[in-house]
C-alpha positions in Angstrom: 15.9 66.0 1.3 13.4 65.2 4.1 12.7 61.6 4.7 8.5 61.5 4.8 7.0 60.9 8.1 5.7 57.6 9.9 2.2 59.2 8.6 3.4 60.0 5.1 4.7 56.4 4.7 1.6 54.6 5.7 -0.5 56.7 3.0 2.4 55.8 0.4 2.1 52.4 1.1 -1.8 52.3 0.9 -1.6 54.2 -1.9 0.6 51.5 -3.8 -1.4 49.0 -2.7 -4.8 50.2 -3.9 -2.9 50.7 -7.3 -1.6 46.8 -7.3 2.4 47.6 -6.6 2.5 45.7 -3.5 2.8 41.8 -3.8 0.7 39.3 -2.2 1.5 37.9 0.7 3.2 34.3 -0.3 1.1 31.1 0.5 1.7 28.9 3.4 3.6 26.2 2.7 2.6 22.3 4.2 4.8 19.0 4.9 2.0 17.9 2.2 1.5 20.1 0.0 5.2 19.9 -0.4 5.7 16.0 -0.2 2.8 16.2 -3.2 4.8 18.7 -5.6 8.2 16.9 -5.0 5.9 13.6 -5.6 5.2 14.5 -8.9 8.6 15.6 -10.2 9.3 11.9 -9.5 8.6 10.0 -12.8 9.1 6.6 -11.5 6.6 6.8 -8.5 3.9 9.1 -11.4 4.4 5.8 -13.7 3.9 3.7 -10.3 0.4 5.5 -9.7 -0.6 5.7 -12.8 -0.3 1.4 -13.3 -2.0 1.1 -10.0 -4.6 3.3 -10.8 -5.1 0.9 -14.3 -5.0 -2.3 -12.3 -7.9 -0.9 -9.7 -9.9 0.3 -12.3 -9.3 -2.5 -14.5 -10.2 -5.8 -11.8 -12.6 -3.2 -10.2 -15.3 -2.8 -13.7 -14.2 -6.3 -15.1 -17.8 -7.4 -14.7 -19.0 -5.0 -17.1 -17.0 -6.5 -20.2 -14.2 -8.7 -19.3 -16.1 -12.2 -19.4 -18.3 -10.8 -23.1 -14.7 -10.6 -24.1 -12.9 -13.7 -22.7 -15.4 -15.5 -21.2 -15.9 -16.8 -17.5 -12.7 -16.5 -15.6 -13.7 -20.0 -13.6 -16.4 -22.2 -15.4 -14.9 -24.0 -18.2 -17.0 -25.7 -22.0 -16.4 -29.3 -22.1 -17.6 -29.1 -25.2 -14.7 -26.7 -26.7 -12.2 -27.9 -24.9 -10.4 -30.0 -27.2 -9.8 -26.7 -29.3 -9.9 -24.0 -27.0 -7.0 -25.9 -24.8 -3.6 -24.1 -24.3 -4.2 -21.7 -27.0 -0.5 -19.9 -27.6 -1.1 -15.4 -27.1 -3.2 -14.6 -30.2 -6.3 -11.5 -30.9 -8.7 -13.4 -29.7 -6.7 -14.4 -26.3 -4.0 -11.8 -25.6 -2.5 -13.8 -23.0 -3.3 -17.6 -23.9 -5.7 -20.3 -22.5 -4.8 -22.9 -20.1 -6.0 -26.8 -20.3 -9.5 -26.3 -19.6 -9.9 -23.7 -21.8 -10.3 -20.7 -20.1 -9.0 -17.5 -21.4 -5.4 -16.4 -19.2 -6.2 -12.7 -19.7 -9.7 -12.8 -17.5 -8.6 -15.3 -15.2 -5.1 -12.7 -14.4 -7.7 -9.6 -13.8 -9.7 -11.0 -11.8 -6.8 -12.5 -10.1 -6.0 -8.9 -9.8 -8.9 -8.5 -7.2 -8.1 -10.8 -5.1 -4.4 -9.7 -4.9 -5.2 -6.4 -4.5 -8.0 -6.7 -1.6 -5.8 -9.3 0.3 -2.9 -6.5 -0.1 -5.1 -3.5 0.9 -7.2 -5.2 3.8 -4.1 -6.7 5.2 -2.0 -3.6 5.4 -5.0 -1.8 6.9 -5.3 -4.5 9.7 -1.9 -4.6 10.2 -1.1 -1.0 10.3 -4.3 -0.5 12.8 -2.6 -3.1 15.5 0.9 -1.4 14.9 -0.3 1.9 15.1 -2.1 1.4 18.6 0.4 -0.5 20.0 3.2 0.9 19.1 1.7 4.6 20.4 1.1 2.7 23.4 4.9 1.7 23.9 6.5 4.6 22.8 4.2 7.1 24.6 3.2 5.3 28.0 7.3 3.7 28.1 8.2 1.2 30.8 6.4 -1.8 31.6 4.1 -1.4 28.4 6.7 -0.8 26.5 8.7 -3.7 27.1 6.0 -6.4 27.0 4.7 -5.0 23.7 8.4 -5.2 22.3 9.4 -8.0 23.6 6.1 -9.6 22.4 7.0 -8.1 18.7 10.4 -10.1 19.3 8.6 -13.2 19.2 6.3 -12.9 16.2 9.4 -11.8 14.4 11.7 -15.1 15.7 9.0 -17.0 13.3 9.4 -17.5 9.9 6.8 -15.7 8.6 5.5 -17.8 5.6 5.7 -20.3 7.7 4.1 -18.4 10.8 1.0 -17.8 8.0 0.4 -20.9 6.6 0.2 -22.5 10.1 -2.4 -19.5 11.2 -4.4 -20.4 8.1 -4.1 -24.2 9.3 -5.8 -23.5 12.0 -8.7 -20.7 11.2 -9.5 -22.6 7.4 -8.9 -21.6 4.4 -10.1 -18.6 2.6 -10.3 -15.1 1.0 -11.4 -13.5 4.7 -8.8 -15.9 6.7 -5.9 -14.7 4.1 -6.1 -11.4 4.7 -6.9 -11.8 8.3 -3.8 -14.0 8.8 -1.7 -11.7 7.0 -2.8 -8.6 8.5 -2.4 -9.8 12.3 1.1 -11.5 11.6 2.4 -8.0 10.2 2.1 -5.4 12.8 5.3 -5.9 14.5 7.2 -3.9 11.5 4.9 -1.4 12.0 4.7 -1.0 15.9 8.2 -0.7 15.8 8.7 2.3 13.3 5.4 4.0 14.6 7.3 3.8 18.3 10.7 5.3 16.8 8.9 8.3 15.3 6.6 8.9 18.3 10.2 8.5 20.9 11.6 11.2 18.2 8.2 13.4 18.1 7.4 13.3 22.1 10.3 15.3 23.6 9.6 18.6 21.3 7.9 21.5 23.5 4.7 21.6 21.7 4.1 18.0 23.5 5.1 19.7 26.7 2.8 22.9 26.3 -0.1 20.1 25.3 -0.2 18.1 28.3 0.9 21.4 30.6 -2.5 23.2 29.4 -4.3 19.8 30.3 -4.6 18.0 27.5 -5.6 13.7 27.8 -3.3 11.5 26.5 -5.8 10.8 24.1 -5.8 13.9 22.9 -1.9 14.1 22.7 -1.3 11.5 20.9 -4.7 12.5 18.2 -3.8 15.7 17.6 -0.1 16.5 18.4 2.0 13.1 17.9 0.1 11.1 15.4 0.4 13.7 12.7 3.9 14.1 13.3 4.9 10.9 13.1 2.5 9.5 10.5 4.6 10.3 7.6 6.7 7.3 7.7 4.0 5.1 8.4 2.8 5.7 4.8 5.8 5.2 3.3 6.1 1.5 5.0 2.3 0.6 4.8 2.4 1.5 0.4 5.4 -1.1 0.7 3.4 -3.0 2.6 1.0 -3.8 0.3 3.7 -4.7 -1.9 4.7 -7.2 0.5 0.9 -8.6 1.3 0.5 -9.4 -2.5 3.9 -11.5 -2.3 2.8 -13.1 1.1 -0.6 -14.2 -0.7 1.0 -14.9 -4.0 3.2 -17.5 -2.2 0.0 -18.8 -0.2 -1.9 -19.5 -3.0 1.0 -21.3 -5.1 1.3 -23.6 -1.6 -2.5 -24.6 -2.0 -3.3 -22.6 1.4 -4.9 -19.5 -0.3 -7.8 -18.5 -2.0 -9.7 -22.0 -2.7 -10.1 -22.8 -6.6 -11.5 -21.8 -9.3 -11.4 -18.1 -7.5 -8.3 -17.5 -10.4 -5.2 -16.1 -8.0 -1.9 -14.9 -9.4 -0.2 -17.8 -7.3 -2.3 -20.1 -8.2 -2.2 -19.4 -11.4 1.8 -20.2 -11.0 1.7 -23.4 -9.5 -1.0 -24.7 -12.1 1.5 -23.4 -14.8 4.5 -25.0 -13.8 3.4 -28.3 -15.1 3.5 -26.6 -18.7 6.5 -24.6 -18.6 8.1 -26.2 -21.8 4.5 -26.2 -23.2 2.7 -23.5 -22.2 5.0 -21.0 -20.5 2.7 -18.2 -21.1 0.3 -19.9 -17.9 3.6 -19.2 -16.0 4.7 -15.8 -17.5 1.7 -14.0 -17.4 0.7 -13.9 -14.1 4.0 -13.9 -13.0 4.4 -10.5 -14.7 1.5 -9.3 -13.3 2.5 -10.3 -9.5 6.2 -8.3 -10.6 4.9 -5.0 -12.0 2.2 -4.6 -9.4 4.2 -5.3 -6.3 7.1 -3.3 -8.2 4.8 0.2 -8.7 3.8 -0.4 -5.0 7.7 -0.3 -4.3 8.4 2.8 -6.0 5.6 4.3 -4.8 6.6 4.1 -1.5 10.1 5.0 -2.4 8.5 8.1 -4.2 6.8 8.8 -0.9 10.0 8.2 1.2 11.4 11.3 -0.8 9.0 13.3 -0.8 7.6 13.1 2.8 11.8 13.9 3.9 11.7 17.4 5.2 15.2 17.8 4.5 14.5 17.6 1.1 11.8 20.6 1.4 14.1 23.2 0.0 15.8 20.9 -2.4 
């Protein structure tokens, strides 16, 4: 039989085209678009989103009906107090009252703000003084390189509660200063795995071809090595946060945090502990909240950690 010319072929294959037999072409497939699919296969980091998502929107429209529910998170009814005080859980007060009165519940979401802004605003300060100075030591090397580490070394030889509290000392104490403290004592973790994935991302021939056509540093690091490397800085800054809600947890149960009545999950602690035997539900409460929060923050960022691994692309 005689095999159809180069001609013939090309009309067969329009032909089957027009009439739908030939497939489409498959979509491109992206690092993100990827990391997103595998992201929601994972149930633990879904359930993680999903309780963050709660919490935001929850502390974020409190205005608009928590205190006609509860009441005021901060002012207090002399007047009530003697039967209002250290209510146990009940309808009325899901989560208890403490001495003065004031419904747990309100006082924990709006805690919820403060915890969650600290967390946010910190990482984002943080991450911003890692990022550029780690890009700096990993791309420009030598002499930058080694003061910038070696000045990492240092705010790492600190204890870092300790390293806080004293920065707080010195600037006051407040809501701003908390998150300011906490965000500029943090980049050091972050300079140092932002430098590892730009020393792994630098040497590759696309880098090369970049600055041989001409291309600025700048313009290297913008649009070549930054978003190459940028994947495991959001793995390590959704842990973060994680870590920032601890940090001002911890602050706030050592008096050097957010400055009363503003309710704070660690504050909330400290005044609890007084009433364990009592009242442990001004104890338990809030410290459930501090554990399930920073916890979906954690398996969030493990989530991410899986799905941003391009060896697990194919998987």
């Amino acid at each position: 039989m005689q095999e159809p010319s180069p001609t013939q072929r090309a009309g067969m294959a329009a032909k089957a085209e027009s009439m739908g037999q030939v497939k489409p072409a498959a979509k491109s497939r992206t690092l993100w678009g990827d990391a997103f699919k595998r992201l929601r296969k994972n149930k633990l980091a879904v359930l993680a989103v999903i309780w963050i998502v709660f919490v935001a929107l929850v502390a974020i429209t409190a205005d608009l009906w928590a205190q006609d529910w509860l009441g005021s998170p901060t002012a207090s009814d002399s007047t009530l107090m003697a039967t209002t005080s250290l209510l146990p859980p009940s309808a009325e007060h899901p989560f208890g009252t403490d001495p003065l009165g004031r419904d747990i519940l309100v006082r924990v979401i709006y805690g919820a703000r403060v915890s969650l802004s600290v967390g946010i605003m910190a990482t984002a300060i943080s991450t911003a003084i890692g990022l550029i100075l780690g890009a700096i030591a990993a791309f420009y090397g030598g002499i930058w390189d080694t003061i910038i580490m070696r000045l990492a070394d240092v705010f790492l030889a600190f204890p870092y509660i300790l390293f806080v509290v004293a920065m707080i000392a010195v600037i006051g104490q407040s809501l701003t200063n908390v998150f300011i403290a906490i965000g500029i004592l943090g980049w050091p973790s972050i300079a140092r795995v932002f430098r590892s994935a730009i020393l792994t991302v630098k040497e590759n021939d696309y880098v090369d071809a970049a600055r041989a056509m001409g291309a600025s540093d700048a313009r290297i690091i913008a649009r070549h090595i930054f978003p190459n490397s940028v994947a495991s800085i959001v793995v390590y800054a959704t842990m973060n946060i994680g870590g920032a809600i601890l940090t001002e947890s911890s602050l706030s149960f050592l008096g050097m945090g957010v400055v009363p009545p503003t309710p704070s999950w660690g504050s909330m602690i400290q005044a609890g502990q007084a009433y364990l035997e009592t009242a442990p539900w001004m104890m338990v409460m809030p410290g459930l909240a501090i554990l399930s929060t920073v916890l979906a923050f954690t398996l969030l960022g493990d989530g991410l950690r899986d799905a941003l691994d391009v060896k697990m692309k194919d998987a």
